[in-house]
C-alpha positions in Angstrom: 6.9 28.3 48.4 8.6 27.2 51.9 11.1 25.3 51.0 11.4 24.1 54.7 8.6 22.0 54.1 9.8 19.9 52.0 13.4 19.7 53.2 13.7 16.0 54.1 12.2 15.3 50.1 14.9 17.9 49.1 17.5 15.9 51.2 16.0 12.1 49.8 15.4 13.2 46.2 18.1 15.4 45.4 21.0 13.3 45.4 18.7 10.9 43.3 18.4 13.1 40.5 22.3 13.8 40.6 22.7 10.7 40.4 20.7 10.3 37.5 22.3 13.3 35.6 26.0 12.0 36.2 24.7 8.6 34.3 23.3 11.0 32.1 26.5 12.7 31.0 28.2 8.8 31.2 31.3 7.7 30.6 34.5 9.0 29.8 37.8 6.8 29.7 39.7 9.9 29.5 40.1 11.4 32.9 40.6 14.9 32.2 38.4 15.5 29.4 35.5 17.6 29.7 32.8 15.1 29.9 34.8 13.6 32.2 35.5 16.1 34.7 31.2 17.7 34.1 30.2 14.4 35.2 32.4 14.2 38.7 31.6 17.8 39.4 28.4 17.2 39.4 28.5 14.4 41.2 30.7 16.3 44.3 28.6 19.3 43.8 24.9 17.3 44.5 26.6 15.5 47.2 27.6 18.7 49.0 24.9 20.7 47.9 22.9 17.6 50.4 25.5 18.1 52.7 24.7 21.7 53.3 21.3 21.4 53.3 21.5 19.1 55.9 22.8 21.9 57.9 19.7 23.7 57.7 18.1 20.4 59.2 20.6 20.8 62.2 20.0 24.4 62.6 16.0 24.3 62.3 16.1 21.1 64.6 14.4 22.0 67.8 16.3 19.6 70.8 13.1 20.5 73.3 10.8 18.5 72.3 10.5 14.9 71.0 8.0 15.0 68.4 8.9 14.5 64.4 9.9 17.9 62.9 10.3 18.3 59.4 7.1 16.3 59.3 5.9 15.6 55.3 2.3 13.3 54.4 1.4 12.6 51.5 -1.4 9.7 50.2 0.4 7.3 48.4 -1.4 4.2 47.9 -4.9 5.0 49.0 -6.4 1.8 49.2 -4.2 0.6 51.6 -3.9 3.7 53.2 -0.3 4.0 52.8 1.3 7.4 53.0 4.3 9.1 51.7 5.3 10.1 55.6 8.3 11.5 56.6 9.7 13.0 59.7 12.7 13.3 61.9 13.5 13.2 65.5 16.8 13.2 67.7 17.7 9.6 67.1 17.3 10.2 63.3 18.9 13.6 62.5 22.5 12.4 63.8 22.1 9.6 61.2 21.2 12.0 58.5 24.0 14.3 58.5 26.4 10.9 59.0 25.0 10.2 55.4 25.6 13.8 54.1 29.0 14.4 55.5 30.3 11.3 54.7 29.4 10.7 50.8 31.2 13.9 49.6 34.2 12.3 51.1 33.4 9.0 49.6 33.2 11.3 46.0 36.3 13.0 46.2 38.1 9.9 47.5 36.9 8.1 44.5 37.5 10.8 42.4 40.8 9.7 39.9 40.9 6.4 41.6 38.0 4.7 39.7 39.0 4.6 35.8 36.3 1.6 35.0 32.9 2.5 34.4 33.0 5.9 36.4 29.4 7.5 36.0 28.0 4.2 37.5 30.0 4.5 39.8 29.2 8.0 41.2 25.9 8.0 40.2 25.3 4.5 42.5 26.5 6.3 45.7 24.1 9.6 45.0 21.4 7.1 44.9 22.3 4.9 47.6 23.0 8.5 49.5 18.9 9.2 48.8 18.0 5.8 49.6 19.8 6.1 53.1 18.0 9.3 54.1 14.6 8.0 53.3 15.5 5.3 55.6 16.2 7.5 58.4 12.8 9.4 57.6 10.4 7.2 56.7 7.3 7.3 59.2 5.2 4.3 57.2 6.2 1.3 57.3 5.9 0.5 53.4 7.8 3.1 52.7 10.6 2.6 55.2 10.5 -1.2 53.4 11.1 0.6 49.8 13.4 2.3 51.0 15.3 -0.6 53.1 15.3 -2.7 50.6 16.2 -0.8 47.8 20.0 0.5 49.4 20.6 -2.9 48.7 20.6 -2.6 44.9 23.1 0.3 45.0 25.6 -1.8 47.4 24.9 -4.9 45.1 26.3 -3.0 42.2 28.9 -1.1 43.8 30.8 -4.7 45.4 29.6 -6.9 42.0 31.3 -4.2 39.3 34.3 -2.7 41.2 35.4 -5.0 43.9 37.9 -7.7 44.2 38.4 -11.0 42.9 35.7 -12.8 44.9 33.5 -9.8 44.6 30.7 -12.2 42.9 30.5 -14.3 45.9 30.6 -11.6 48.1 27.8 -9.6 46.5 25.7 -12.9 46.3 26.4 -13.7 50.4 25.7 -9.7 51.6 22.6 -9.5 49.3 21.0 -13.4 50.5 22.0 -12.0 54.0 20.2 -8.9 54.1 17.3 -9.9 51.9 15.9 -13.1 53.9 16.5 -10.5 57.3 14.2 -8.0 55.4 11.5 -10.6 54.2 10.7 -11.4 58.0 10.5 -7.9 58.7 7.8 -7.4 56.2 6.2 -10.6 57.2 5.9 -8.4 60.7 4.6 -5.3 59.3 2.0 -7.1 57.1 1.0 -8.2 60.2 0.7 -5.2 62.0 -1.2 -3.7 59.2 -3.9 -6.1 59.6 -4.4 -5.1 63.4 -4.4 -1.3 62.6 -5.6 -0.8 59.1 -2.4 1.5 58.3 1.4 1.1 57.5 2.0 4.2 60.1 4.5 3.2 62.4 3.2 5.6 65.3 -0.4 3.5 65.1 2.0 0.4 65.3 3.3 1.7 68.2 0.1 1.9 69.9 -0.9 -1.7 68.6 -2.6 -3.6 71.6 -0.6 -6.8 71.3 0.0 -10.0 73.5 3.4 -11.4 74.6 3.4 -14.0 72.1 2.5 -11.7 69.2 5.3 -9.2 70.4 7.9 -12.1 71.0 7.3 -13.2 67.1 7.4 -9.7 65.9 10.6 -9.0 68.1 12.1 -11.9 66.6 11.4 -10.8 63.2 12.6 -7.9 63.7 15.8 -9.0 65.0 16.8 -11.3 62.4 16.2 -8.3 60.0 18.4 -5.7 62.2 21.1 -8.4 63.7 21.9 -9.0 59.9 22.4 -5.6 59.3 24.6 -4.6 62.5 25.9 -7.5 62.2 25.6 -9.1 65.5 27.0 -12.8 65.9 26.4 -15.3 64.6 24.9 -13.8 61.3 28.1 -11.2 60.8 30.0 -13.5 58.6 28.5 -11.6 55.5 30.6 -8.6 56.4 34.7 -9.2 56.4 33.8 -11.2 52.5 31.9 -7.6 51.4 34.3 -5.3 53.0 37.3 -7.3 51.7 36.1 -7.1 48.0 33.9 -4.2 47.9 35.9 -1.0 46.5 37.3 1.9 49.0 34.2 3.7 48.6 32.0 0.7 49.0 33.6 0.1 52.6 33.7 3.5 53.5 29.6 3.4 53.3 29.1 -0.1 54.1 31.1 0.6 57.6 30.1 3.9 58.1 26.5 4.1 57.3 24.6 0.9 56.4 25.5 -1.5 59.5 23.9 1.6 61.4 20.6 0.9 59.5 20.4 -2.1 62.2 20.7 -0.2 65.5 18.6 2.2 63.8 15.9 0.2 63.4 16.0 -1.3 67.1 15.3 2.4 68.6 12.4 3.0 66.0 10.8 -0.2 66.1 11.9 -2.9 68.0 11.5 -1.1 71.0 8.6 1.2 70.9 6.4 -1.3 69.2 7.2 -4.4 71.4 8.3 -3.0 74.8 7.5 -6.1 76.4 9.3 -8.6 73.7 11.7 -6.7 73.7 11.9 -6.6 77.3 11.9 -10.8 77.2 14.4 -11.1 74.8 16.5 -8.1 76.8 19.2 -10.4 78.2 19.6 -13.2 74.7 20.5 -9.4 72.9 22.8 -8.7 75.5 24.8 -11.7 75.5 24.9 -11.8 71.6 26.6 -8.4 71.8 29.0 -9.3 74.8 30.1 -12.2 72.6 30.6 -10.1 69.7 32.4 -7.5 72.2 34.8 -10.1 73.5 35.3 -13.0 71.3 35.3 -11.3 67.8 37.7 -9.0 69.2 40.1 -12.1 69.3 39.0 -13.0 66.0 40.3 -9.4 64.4 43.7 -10.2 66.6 44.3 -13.5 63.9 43.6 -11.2 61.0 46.3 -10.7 58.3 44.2 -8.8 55.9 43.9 -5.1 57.3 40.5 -4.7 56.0 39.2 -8.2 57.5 40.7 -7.0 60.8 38.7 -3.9 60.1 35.7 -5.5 59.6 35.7 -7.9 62.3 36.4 -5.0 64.8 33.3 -2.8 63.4 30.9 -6.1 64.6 32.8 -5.9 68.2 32.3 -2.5 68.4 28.8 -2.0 67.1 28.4 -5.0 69.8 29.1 -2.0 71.9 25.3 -0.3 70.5 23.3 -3.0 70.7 24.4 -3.8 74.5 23.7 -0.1 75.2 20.1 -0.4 73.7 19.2 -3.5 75.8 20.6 -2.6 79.1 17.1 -0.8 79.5 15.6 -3.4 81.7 19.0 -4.0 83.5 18.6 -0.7 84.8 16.4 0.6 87.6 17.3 4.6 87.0 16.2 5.9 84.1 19.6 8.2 84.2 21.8 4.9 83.2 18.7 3.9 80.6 19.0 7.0 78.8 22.8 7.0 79.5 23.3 3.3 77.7 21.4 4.3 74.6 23.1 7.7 74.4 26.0 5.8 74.1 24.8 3.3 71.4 24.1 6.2 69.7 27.2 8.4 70.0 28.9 5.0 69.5 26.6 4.5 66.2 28.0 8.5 65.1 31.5 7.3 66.1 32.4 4.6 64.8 30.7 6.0 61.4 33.5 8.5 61.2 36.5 6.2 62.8 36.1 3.0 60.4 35.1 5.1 57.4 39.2 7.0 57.8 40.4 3.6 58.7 39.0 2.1 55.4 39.9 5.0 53.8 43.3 4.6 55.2 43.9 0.8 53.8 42.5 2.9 50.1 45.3 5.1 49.8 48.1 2.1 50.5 45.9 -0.3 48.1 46.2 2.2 45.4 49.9 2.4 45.6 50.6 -1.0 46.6 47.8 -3.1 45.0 47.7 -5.3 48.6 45.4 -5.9 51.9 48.0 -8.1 53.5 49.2 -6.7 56.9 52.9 -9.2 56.0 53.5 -6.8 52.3 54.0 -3.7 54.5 56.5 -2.2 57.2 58.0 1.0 58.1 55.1 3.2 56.1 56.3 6.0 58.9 59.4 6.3 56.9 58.4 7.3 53.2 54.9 8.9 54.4 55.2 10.4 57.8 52.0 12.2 57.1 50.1 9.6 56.1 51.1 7.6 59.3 50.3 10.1 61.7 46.4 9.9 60.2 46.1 6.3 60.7 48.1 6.9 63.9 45.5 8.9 64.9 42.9 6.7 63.7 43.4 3.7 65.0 44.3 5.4 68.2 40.6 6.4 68.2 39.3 3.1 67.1 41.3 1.8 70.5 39.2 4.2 72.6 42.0 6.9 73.5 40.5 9.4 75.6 40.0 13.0 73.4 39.0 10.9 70.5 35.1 10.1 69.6 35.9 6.1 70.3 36.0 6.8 73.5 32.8 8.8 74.6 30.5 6.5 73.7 32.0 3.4 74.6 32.6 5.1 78.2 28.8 6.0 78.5 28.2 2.0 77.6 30.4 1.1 80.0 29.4 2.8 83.1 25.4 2.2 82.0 26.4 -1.7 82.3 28.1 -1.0 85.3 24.8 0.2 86.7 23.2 -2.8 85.6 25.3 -5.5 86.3 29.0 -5.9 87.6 30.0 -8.6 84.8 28.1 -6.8 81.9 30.4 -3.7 82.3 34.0 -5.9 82.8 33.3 -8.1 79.6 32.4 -4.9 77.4 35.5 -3.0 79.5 37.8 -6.1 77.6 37.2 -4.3 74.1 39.8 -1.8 75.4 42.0 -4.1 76.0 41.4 -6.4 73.3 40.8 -3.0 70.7 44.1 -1.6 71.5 45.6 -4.7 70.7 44.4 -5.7 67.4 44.7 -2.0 66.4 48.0 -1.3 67.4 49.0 -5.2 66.6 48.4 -3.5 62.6 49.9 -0.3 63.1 53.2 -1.8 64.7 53.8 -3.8 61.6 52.0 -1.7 58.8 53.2 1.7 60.1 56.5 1.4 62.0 60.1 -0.2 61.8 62.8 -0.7 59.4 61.2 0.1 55.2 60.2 -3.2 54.4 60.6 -3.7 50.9 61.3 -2.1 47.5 57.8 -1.4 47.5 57.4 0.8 50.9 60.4 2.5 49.6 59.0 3.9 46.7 55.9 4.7 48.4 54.9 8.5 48.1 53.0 10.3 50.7 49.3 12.1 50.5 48.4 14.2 47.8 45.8 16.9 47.9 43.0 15.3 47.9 43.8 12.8 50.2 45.2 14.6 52.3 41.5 16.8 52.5 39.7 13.8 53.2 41.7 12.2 56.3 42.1 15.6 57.6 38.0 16.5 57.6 38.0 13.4 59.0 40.9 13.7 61.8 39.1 17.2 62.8 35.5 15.0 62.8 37.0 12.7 65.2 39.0 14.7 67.7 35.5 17.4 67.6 33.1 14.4 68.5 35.9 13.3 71.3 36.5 16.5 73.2 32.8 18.3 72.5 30.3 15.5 72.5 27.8 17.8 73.6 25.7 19.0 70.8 25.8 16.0 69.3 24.4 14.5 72.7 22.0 17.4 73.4 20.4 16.9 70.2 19.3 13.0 71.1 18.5 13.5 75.0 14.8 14.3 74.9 13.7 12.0 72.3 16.2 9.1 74.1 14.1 10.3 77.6 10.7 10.3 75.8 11.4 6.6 74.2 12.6 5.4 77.8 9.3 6.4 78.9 7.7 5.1 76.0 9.3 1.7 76.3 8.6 1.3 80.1 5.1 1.3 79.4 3.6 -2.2 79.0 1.6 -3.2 76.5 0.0 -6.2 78.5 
């Protein structure tokens, strides 16, 4: 049997059924017993058994041609001729091995931090990790519902059990959020399925549709995807669930899920309704520039650093969407291709810089049991190493030049330049505005005289953290001064969708 085949089943399923085995073993309150210890190894060995399978994904992927790879269809519902379809292109792949090379980290960083209910725990990521991928490879639009819908009962569980204080409220506000998005999505889809017959997204994408029909299903859509990104106004779900969800759950959360929204514009906003999306180019645009500039203040106010973490993931995935919708800005299809290469590599980016920064606020939560920017100071003096990490980090999450921040960020910026003069200076402001709020933290978290008794007594990394931030560190700096495979792999199915897109429907 080829297992090739049935890779992207392999990558969906697999950390499913890990999942399942490590709440299998359970629970152990005794951290280095053997049940303990069986049930976290297998929980880091599925999620890096994925991880390297994933490889194979990358190395089979063919960058030459634009259509699916990988492709799996099976009959799953018959009567309503809906199909068990998966299949994977340049935009997706990227997202995929996101996923798989961040949930490892996510495991080990989790790994003798989380004493309460810990098989749950583990075994709620695995799932969520499956539930991702199927996202990223689902070709019917049933099945990409499933599987969008169902990351959220994962997440749910993960804030609700082991985050903060307010983590009941938060849960209830991320999952209303999301949900009501989601319902208008399938209120689309249902009605795409009664034009073609089929859930299959490419027959949706081939739909004849008017401009009213594709304005209504563009704005269902968006309320759907702007939740998830979040774009402003509907982003205030996201600072409450970051602030009370657990390391782990922000690590994911920041990382991975808010890129289910940009994902979802490049598969089906745009292909399906070229010409609502087209109409509505310009309101997307704005939303983002305000999101660029004035949440960027609103992380400047922030004395919590994971609000101010938060708030500046909406500002910059403000940064994606405005590289998606410059499409009809632009006469040359060189700065179309260029602004959603950017949203991608943005997307790919700021996966990897506000998972380490989240990560970063982890490892000073566990030792100090506080968020608040005011309980710290002079972290630089009792954990040099830890502070040149963060350094590092938020130098990235700034923009510096050599880091990932800044690659795809530049290509934004120079594809709104091509399009309009005042585009390109507001979304220019998040470097100003970015290195402020970012080093505004690090100045009073990270430098200056030992604050209190409490920073004295801090200790630096251990192993395993150290492991973590420095995959990470060697993740950003690769993505900053080698951007190339990375954007190699998404330029012909970017060029093909371009193509795609400026083709009307009317």
């Amino acid at each position: 049997m080829n297992l090739s085949q049935y890779l992207l089943s392999i990558l969906i399923w697999l950390p499913i059924a890990g999942g399942v085995v490590a709440l299998a073993i359970g629970n152990d309150d005794e951290l280095g017993s053997s049940r303990s210890s069986g049930m976290r190894f297998v929980s880091l060995g599925t999620s890096l058994l994925t991880f390297v399978i994933s490889i194979g994904l990358y190395q089979g992927f063919d960058n030459g041609t634009s259509a699916m790879q990988f492709v799996e269809r099976v009959s799953w519902i018959p009567s309503l001729d809906v199909w068990y379809y998966l299949g994977v292109d340049g935009i997706s792949v990227p997202l995929i091995l996101l996923t798989t090379f961040i949930t490892p980290l996510v495991v080990i960083a989790g790994w003798d931090t989380i004493k309460v209910r810990p098989a749950q725990y583990f075994a709620a990521f695995l799932i969520l990790e499956g539930l991702m991928i199927g996202v990223f490879c689902a070709l019917d639009g049933l099945l990409f519902y499933v599987f969008w819908e169902a990351m959220l009962i994962p997440m749910f569980l993960i804030i609700g059990v082991w985050g903060g204080e307010r983590r009941i409220y938060a849960t209830i506000k991320f999952f209303l959020y999301t949900f009501l998005g989601s319902v208008l999505m399938l209120v689309a889809f249902i009605y795409l399925y009664g034009l073609t017959g089929s859930f299959d997204l490419f027959k949706f994408m081939n739909a004849p549709l008017g401009l009213l029909a594709q304005q209504l299903i563009f704005l269902a859509f968006l309320l759907a995807f702007a939740v998830k990104v979040p774009m402003w106004p509907v982003h205030t779900w996201l600072p409450d669930a970051h602030v009370e969800a657990p390391t782990g759950g922000s690590v994911i959360l920041a990382a991975i899920m808010l890129k289910m929204g940009g994902y979802g514009f490049v598969r089906l906003s745009l292909p399906i309704v070229p010409d609502g999306s087209a109409y509505f180019a310009n309101f997307v645009i704005a939303l983002s520039l305000i999101a660029v500039v004035y949440i960027g203040f609103v992380a400047l106010m922030q004395k919590d650093m994971k609000k101010l973490i938060a708030y500046s993931s909406i500002a910059h995935m403000g940064f994606v969407t405005l590289g998606f919708f410059l499409l009809w800005s632009i006469t040359a299809e060189t700065g179309t291709v260029l602004g959603i290469s950017g949203g991608m590599v943005q997307m790919v980016s700021h996966g990897l810089i506000s998972g380490a920064l989240f990560l970063c606020v982890g490892v000073l939560y566990d030792r100090v049991h506080s968020r608040q920017i005011a309980d710290y100071g002079g972290v630089a003096n009792t954990m040099p190493v830890f502070a040149a990490f963060m350094v590092l980090f938020a130098m990235a999450n700034a923009g510096l030049p050599g880091t990932s921040g800044f690659v795809g960020e530049f290509m934004v910026i120079i594809a709104s330049f091509k399009a309009n003069f005042w585009y390109a200076a507001l979304a220019a402001t998040t470097l100003v505005l970015g290195a402020a709020y970012t080093l505004w933290m690090i100045k009073r978290v990270v430098y200056g005289e030992v604050a209190n008794d409490n920073v004295a007594k801090l200790e630096d990394l251990n192993r395993r953290e150290f492991i973590v931030l420095a995959i990470l560190a060697i993740s950003v700096l690769l993505v900053g001064l080698w951007p190339a495979p990375l954007v190699d792999m998404m330029n012909v199915t970017i060029e093909d969708l371009v193509r795609q897109v400026g083709q009307s429907k009317l």
